[in-house]
C-alpha beads as a LAMMPS data file, in Angstrom:
LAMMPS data file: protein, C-alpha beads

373 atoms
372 bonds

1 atom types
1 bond types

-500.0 500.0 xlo xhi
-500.0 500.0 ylo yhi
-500.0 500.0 zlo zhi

Masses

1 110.0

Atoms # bond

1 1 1 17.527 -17.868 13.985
2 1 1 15.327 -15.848 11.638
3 1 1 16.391 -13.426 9.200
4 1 1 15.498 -10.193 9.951
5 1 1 13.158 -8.654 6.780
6 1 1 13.930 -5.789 5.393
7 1 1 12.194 -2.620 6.039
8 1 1 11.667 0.436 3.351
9 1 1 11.486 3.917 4.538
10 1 1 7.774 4.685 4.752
11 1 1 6.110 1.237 3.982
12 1 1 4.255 -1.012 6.054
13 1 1 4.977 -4.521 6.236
14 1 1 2.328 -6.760 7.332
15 1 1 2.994 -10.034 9.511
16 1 1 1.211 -12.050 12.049
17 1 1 3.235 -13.837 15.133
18 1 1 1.992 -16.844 16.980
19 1 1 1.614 -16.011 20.900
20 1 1 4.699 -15.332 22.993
21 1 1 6.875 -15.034 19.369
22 1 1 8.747 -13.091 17.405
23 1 1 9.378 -11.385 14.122
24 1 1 12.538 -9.706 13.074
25 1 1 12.984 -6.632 10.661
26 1 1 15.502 -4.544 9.801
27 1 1 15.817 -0.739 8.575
28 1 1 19.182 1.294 7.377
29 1 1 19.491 4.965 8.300
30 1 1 20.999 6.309 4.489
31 1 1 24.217 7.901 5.567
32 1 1 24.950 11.590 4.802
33 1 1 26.574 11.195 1.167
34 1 1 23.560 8.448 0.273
35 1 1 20.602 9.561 -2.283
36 1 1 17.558 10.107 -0.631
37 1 1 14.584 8.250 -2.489
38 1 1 10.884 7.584 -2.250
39 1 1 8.866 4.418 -3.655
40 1 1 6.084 5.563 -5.751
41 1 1 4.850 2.402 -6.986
42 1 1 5.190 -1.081 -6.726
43 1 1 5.343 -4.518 -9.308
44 1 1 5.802 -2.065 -12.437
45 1 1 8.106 -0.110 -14.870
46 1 1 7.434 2.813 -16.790
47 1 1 6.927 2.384 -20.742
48 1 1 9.148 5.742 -20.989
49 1 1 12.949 5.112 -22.380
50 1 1 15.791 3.781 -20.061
51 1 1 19.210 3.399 -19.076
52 1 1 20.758 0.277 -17.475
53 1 1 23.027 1.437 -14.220
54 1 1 24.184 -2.058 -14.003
55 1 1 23.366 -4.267 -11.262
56 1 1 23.554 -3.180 -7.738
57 1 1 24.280 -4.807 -4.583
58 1 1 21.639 -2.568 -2.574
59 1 1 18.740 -0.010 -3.691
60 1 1 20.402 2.656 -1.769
61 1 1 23.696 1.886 -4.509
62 1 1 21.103 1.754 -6.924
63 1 1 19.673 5.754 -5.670
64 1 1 23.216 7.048 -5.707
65 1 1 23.893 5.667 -8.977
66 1 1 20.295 7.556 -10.215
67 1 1 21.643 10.746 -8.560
68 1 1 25.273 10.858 -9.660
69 1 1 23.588 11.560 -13.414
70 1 1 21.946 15.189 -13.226
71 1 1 19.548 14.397 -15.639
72 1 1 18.008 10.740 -13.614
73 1 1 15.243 11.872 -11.132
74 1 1 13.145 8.349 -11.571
75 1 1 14.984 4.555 -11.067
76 1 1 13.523 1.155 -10.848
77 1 1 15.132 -1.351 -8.834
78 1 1 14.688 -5.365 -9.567
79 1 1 13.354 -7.997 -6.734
80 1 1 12.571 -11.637 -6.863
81 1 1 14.726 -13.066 -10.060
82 1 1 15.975 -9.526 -11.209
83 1 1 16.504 -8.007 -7.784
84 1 1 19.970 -5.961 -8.088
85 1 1 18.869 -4.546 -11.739
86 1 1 18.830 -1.097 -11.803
87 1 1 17.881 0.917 -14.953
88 1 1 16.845 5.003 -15.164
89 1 1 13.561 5.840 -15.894
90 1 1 13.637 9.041 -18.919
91 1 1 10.156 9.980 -18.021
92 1 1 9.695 13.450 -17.077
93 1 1 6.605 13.349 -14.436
94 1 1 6.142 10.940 -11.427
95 1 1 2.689 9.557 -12.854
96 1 1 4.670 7.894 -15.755
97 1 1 2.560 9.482 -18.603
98 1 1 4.126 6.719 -20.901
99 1 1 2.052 4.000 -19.065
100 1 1 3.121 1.730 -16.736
101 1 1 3.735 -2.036 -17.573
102 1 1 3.903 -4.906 -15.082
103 1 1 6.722 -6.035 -14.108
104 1 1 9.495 -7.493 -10.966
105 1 1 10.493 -3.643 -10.146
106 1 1 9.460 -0.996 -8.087
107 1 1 9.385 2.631 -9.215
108 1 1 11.443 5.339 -7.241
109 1 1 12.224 9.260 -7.724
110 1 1 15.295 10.728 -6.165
111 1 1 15.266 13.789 -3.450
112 1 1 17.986 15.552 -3.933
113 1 1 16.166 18.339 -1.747
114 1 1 16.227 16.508 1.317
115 1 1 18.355 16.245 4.052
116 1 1 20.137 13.558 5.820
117 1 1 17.800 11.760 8.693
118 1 1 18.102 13.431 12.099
119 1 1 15.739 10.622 12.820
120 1 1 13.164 7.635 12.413
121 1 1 10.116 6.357 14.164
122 1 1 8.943 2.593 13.974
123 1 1 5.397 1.685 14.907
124 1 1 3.533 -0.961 15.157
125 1 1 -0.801 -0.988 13.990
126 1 1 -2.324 -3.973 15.359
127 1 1 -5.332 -5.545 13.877
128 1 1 -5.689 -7.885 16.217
129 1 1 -3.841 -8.850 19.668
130 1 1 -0.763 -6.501 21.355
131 1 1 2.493 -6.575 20.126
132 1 1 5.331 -5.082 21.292
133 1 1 8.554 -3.062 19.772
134 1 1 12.341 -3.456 20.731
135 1 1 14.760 -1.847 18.747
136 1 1 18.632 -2.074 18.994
137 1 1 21.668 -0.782 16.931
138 1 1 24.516 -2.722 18.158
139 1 1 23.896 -6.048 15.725
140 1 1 22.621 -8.114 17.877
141 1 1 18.349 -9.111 17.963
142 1 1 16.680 -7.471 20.948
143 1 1 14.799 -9.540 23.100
144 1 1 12.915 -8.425 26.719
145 1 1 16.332 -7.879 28.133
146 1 1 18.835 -6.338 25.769
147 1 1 17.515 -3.649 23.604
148 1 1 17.999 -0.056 23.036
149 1 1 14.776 1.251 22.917
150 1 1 11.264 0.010 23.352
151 1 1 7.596 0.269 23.540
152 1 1 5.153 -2.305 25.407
153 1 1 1.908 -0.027 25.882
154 1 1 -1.704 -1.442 25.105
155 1 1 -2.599 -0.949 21.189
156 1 1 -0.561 0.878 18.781
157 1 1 3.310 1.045 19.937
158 1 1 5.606 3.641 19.062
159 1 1 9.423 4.044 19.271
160 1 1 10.921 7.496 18.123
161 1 1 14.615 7.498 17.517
162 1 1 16.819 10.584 17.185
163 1 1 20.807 12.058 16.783
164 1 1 20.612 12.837 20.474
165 1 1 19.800 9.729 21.543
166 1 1 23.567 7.850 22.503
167 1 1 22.890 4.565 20.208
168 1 1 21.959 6.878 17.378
169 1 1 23.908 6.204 14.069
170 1 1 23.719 6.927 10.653
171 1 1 24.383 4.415 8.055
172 1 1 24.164 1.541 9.559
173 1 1 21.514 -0.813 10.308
174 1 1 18.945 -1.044 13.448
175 1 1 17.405 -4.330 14.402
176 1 1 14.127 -4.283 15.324
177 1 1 12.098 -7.285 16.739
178 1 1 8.503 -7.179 17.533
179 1 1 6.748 -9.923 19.953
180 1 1 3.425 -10.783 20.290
181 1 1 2.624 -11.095 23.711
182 1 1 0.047 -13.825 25.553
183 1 1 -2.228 -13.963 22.387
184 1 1 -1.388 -14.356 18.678
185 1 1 -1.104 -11.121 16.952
186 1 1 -1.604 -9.384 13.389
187 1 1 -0.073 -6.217 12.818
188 1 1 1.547 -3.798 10.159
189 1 1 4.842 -2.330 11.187
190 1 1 6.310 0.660 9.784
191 1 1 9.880 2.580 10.243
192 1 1 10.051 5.906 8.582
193 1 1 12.407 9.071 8.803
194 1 1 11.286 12.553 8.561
195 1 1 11.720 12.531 5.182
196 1 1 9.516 9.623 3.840
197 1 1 5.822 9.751 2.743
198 1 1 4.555 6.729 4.713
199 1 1 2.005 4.805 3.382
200 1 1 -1.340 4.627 4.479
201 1 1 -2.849 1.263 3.957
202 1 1 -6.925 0.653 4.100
203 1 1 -8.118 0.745 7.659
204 1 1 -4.627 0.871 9.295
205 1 1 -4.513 3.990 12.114
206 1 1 -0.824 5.710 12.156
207 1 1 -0.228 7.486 15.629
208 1 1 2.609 10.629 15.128
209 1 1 3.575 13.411 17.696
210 1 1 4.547 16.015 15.423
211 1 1 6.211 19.788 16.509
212 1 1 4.943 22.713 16.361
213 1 1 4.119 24.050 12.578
214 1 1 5.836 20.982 11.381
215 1 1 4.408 18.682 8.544
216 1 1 4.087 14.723 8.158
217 1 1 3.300 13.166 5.109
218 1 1 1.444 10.673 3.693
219 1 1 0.221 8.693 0.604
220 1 1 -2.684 6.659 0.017
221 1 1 -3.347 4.404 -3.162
222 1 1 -6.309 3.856 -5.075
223 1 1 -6.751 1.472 -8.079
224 1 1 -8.870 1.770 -11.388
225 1 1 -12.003 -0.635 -11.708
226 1 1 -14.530 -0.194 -9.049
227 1 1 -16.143 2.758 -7.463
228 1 1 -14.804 3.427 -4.109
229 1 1 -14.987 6.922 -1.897
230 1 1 -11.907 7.516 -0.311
231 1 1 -12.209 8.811 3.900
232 1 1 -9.860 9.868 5.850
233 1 1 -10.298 10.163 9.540
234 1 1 -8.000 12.365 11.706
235 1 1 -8.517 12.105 15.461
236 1 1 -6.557 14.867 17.592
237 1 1 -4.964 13.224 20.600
238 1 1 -3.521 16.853 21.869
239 1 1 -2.910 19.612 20.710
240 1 1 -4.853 20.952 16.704
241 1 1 -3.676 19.462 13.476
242 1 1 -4.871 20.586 9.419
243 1 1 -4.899 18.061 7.188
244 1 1 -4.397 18.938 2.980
245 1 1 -4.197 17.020 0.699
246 1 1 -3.241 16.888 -3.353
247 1 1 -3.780 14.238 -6.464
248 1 1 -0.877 16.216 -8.276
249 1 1 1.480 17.718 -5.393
250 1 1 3.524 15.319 -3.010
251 1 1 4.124 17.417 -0.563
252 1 1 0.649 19.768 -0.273
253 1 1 0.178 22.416 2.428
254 1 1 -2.380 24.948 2.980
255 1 1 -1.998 27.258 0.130
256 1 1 -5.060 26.985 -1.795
257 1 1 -3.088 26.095 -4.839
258 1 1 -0.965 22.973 -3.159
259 1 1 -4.336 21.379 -1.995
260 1 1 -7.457 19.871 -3.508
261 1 1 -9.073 18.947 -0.526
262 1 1 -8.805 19.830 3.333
263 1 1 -9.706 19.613 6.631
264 1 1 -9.169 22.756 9.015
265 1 1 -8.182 22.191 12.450
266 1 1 -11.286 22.250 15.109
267 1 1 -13.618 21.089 12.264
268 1 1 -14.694 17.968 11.036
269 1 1 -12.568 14.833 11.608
270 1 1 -13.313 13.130 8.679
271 1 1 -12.336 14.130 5.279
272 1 1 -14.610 12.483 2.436
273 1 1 -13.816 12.049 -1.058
274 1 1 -16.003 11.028 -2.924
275 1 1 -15.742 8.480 -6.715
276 1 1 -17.484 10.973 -8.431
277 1 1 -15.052 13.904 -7.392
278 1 1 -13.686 15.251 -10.254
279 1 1 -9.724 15.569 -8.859
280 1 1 -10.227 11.989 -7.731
281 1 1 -11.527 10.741 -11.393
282 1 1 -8.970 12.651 -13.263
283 1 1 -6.260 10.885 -11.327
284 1 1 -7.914 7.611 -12.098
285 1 1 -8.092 8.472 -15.786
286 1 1 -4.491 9.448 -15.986
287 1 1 -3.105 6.100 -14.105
288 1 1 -3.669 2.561 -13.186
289 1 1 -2.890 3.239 -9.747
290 1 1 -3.615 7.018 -8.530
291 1 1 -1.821 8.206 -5.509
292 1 1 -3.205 10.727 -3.209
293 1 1 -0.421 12.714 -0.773
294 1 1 -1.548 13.511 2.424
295 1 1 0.106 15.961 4.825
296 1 1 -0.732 17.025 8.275
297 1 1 0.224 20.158 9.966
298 1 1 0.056 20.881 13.704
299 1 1 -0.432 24.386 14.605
300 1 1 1.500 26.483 16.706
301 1 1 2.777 24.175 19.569
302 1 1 3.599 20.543 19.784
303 1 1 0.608 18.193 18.730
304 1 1 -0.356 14.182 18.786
305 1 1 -2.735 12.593 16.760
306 1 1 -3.872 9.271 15.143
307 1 1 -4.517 9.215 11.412
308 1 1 -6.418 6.770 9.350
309 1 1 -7.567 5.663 5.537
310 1 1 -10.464 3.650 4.463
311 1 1 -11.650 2.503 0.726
312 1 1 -15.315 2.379 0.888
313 1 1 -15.780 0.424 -2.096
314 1 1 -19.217 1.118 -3.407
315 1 1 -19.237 -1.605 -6.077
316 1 1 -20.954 -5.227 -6.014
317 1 1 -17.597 -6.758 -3.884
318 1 1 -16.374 -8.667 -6.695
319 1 1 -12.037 -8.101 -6.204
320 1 1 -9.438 -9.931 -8.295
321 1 1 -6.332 -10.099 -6.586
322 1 1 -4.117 -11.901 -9.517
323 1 1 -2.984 -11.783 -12.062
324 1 1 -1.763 -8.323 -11.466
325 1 1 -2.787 -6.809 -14.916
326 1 1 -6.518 -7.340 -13.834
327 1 1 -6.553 -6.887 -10.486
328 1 1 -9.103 -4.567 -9.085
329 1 1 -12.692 -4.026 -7.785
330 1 1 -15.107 -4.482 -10.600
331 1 1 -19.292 -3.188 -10.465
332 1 1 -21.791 -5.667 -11.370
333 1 1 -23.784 -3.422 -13.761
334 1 1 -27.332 -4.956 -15.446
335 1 1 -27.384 -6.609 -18.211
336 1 1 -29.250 -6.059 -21.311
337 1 1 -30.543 -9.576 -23.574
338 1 1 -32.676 -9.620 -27.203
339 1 1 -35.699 -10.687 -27.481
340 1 1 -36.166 -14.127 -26.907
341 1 1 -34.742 -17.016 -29.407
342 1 1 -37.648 -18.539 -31.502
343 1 1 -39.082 -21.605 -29.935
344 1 1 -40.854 -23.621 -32.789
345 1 1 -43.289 -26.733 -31.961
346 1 1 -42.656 -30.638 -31.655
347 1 1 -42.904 -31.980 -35.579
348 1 1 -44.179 -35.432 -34.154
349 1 1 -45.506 -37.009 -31.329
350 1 1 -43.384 -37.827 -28.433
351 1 1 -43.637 -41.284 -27.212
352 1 1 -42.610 -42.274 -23.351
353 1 1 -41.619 -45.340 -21.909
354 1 1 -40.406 -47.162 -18.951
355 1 1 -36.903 -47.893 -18.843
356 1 1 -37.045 -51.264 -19.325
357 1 1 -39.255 -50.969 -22.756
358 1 1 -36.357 -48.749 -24.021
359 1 1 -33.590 -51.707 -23.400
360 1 1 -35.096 -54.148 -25.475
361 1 1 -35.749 -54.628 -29.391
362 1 1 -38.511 -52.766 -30.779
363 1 1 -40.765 -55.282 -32.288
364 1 1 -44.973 -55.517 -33.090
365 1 1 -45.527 -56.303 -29.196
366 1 1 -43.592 -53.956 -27.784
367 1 1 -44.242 -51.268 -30.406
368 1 1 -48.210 -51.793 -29.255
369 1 1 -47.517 -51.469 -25.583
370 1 1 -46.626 -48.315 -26.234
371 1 1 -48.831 -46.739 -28.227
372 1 1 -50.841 -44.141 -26.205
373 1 1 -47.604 -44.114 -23.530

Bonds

1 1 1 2
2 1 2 3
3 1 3 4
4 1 4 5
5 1 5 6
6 1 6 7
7 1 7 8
8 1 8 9
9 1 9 10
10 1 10 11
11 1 11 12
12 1 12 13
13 1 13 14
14 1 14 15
15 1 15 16
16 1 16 17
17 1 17 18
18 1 18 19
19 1 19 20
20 1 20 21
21 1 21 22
22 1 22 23
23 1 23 24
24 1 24 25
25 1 25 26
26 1 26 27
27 1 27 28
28 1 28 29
29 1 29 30
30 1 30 31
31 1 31 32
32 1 32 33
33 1 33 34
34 1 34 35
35 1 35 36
36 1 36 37
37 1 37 38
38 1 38 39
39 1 39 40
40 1 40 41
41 1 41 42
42 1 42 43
43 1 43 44
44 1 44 45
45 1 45 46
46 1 46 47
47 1 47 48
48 1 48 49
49 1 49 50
50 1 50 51
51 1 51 52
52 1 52 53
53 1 53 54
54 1 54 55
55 1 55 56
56 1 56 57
57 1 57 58
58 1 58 59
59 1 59 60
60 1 60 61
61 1 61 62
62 1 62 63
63 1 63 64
64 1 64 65
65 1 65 66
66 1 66 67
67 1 67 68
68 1 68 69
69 1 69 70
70 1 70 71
71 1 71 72
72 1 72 73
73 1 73 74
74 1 74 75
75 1 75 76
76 1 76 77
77 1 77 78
78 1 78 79
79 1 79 80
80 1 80 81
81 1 81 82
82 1 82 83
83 1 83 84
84 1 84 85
85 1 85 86
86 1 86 87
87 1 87 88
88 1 88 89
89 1 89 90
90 1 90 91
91 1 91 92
92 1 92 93
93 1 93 94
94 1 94 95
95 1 95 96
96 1 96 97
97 1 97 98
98 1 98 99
99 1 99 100
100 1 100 101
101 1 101 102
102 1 102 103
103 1 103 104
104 1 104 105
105 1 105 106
106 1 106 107
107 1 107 108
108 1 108 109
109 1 109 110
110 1 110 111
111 1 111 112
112 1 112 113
113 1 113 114
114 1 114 115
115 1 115 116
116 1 116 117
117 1 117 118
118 1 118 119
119 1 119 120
120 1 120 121
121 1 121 122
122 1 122 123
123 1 123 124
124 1 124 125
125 1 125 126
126 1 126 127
127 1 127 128
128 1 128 129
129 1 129 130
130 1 130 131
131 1 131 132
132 1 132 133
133 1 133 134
134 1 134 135
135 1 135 136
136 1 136 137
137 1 137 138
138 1 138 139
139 1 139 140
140 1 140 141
141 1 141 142
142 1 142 143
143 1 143 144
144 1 144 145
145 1 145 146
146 1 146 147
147 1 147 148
148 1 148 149
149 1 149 150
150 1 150 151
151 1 151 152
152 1 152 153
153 1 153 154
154 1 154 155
155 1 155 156
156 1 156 157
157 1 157 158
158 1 158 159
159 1 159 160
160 1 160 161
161 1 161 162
162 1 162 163
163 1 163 164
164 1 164 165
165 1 165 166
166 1 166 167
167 1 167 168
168 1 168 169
169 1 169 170
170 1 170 171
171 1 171 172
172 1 172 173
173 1 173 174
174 1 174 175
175 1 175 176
176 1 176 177
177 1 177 178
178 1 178 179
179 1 179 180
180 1 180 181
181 1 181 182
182 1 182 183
183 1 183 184
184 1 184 185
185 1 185 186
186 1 186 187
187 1 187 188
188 1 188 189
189 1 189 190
190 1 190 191
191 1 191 192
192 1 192 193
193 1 193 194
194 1 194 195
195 1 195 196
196 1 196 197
197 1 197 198
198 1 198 199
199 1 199 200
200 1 200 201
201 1 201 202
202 1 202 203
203 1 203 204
204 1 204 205
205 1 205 206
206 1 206 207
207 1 207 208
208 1 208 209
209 1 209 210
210 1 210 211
211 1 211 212
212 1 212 213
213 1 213 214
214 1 214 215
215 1 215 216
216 1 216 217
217 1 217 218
218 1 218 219
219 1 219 220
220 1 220 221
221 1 221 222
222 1 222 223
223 1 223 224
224 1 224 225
225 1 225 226
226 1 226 227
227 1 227 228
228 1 228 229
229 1 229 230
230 1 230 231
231 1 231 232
232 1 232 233
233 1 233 234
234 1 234 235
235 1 235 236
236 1 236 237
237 1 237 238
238 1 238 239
239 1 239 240
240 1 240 241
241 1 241 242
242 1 242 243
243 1 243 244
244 1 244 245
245 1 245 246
246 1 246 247
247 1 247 248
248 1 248 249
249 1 249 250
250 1 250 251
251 1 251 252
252 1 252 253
253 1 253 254
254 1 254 255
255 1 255 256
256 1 256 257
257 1 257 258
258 1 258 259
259 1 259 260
260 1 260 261
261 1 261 262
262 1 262 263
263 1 263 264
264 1 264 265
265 1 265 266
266 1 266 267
267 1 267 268
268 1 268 269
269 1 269 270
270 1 270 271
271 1 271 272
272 1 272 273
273 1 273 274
274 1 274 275
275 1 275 276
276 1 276 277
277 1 277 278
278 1 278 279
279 1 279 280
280 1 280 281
281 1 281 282
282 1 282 283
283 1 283 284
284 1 284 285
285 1 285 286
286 1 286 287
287 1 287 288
288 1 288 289
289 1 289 290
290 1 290 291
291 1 291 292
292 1 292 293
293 1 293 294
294 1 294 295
295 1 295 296
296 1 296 297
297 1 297 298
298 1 298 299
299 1 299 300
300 1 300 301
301 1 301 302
302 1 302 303
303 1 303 304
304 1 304 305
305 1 305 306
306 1 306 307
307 1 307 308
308 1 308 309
309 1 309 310
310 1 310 311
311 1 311 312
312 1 312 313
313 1 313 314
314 1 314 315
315 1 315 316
316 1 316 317
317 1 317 318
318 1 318 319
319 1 319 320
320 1 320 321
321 1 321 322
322 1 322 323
323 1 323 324
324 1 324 325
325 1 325 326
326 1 326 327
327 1 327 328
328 1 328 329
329 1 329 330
330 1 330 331
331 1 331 332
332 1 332 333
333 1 333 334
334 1 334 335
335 1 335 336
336 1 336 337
337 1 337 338
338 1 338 339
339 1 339 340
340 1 340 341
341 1 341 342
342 1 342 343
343 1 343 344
344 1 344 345
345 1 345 346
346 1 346 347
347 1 347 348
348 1 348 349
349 1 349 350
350 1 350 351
351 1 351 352
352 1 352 353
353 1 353 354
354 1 354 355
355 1 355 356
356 1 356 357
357 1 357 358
358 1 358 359
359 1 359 360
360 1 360 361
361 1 361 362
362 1 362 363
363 1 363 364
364 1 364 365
365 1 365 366
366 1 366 367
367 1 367 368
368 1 368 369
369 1 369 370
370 1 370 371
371 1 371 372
372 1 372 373
C-alpha cells in the first residue's frame, strides 16, 4: 500500500490523483512537553555560526533539542542525503542577516510562547476536479467506510479537529487520505494547528471559520529578480474579517505599528501591493526570499471566509526554476549596441560559377568560361 507523506504544520503539499484514487498523508499533533516550531524557509542554511545537535530521528527531536539550550531560537533540520542533521543557527533575527546559502535544510525558529494544540484543521484547495478528505487516528488508512472524520462537499473541503472531539489525541499521528472522485484531480492539501502560520501559495484560496476576535495567520513568499505586485483577495463568507499585514512582524494586528499594510473590514476585498512599495522593496533588498505575514481578524462574533494570494509578475515571463541559486523571474530590459563595426569593400573581383566549373581543374578553357561569370 502507499506510504502515507508526511505533512508539516502549516505547509501545503501539492499532489494530483488519477480518478476514483487515492493519496495518503500523514500529520503528528506535537505532544504537550514537544517544542513548538515554525518553517521559515526552505532548501537553505544561514551563513551565521552553528552548533551540531547531533543527528535526530525526527524534526520534532530536532525542536526540543533547539529549545532545551536557552540561548537556540533558530535550527535547521537535514532532508534528502542529510535528513536527521540537526545543527543551531547563532543568528540573532529570523531574516538571517548573515545571508543565506543553499543547501539540503530547511530553516526553523522555536516558539517557546505557544501553547500545546487544542486543535488542527486539514483542507484540501483544488485546482482542478473534487477531492475529498477522510481523516482517522486509530492507525489504520481511512477509506469511504472507516474513518473518523470527513468532508465530501463540492470545491474546497475542510475537516476541523479538536480536544473535544472523542478520537482526539495529542502526540500521536492522524492518517489522512484524500480521493479524487469520478474525475482526476489536482489539489494542495494543508493540515495546520492554531499555532502555525500556513502558507499561502500563488493562486491557492484557504477557506477558515475563525471565532470571534480571534486571529489566523499567514505567510506569503516572494523571491528577488523580477517585478511582481503582490494581491491579496479576502472574500467574507459570514460574518466581517480585517486583514494586516507586516514585512518585519510575524504575527501583525491592527496597531498601526504591527502593520504595514491593511484592509478594514466592510472595505475593499483586495489588498494590493505594489513592486515599487517601499516596505515591499526593502524586504527584497534585505533577503533572497522576503516573507510577508498575514493575519486575519474576525470581529466581534464568529466569522467564515476564503483567503487568497496571487504574484502578478509584471516582468517579460522569463522564470528559471533550477538551479536553485538562480532561480527567479528575470525582466527583459533593452539593450544598448555601438555604433556599427566598420564594413570595408571587396579588394578584388568576385568571380561565380556553376558547381560543376568549381569541381574540376582550373585550366586556360575553363579559366575563359568564366570570365565575365
Amino acid at each position: 500500500s502507499e506510504v502515507p507523506l508526511r505533512l508539516f504544520d502549516g505547509q501545503p503539499q501539492h499532489a494530483e490523483s488519477a480518478a476514483n484514487s487515492w493519496h495518503y498523508f500523514k500529520f503528528t499533533v506535537a505532544a504537550d512537553d514537544t517544542a513548538n516550531y515554525t518553517m521559515l524557509h526552505s532548501d537553505v542554511e544561514c551563513k551565521s555560526n552553528d552548533l551540531n545537535l547531533r543527528d535526530k530521528d525526527s524534526l520534532s527531536e530536532c525542536a526540543s533539542a533547539c529549545a532545551a539550550n536557552a540561548s537556540c531560537d533558530f535550527f535547521i533540520f537535514g532532508k534528502g542525503p542529510k535528513e536527521g542533521r540537526c545543527w543551531q543557527e547563532f543568528t540573532t533575527n529570523a531574516s538571517c542577516p548573515e545571508g543565506w546559502k543553499s543547501n539540503e535544510y530547511d530553516f526553523y525558529q522555536v516558539r517557546r510562547d505557544m501553547p500545546a494544540a487544542s486543535e488542527f484543521t486539514v483542507s484540501v484547495s483544488s485546482e482542478s476536479g473534487d477531492p475529498d478528505i477522510f481523516v482517522s487516528s486509530d492507525g489504520t488508512l481511512p477509506d469511504e467506510r472507516n474513518y473518523g472524520w470527513h468532508a465530501v462537499a463540492a470545491g474546497e473541503d475542510i475537516v476541523t479537529i479538536d480536544s473535544h472531539d472523542p478520537g482526539w489525541c495529542v502526540g500521536c499521528t492522524y492518517l489522512i487520505g484524500v480521493m479524487a472522485s469520478e474525475a482526476p484531480a489536482s489539489y494542495s492539501v494543508t493540515a495546520a494547528t492554531q499555532a502555525a502560520i500556513v502558507i499561502l501559495e500563488d493562486g491557492v484560496p484557504h477557506q477558515r471559520t475563525i471565532g470571534g476576535s480571534a486571529y489566523q495567520y499567514y505567510r506569503v513568499y516572494v523571491s528577488q529578480g523580477g517585478k511582481t505586485d503582490v494581491r491579496i483577495t479576502m472574500t467574507p463568507l459570514s460574518g466581517a474579517v480585517s486583514v494586516f499585514v507586516s514585512q518585519m512582524v510575524k504575527r501583525p494586528n491592527g496597531t498601526a505599528s504591527m502593520h504595514t499594510w491593511g484592509l478594514p473590514s466592510g472595505g475593499d476585498s483586495s489588498l494590493l501591493i505594489r513592486h515599487t512599495d517601499v516596505g515591499l522593496v526593502q524586504c527584497l533588498m534585505v533577503s533572497m526570499q522576503c516573507v510577508l505575514y498575514v493575519a486575519v481578524q474576525a470581529e466581534a462574533m464568529s466569522s467564515s471566509y476564503t483567503i487568497m494570494a496571487n504574484l502578478e509578475v509584471l516582468d517579460s515571463g522569463l522564470k528559471v526554476d533550477s538551479p536553485a541559486s538562480i532561480a527567479r523571474n528575470y525582466v527583459f530590459a533593452r539593450a544598448s549596441f555601438g555604433a556599427s563595426l566598420p564594413l570595408e569593400g571587396t579588394s578584388t573581383a568576385l568571380v561565380v560559377s556553376n558547381p560543376w566549373l568549381a569541381c574540376e581543374p582550373l585550366n586556360a578553357v575553363s579559366a575563359a568560361e568564366m570570365v565575365g561569370k
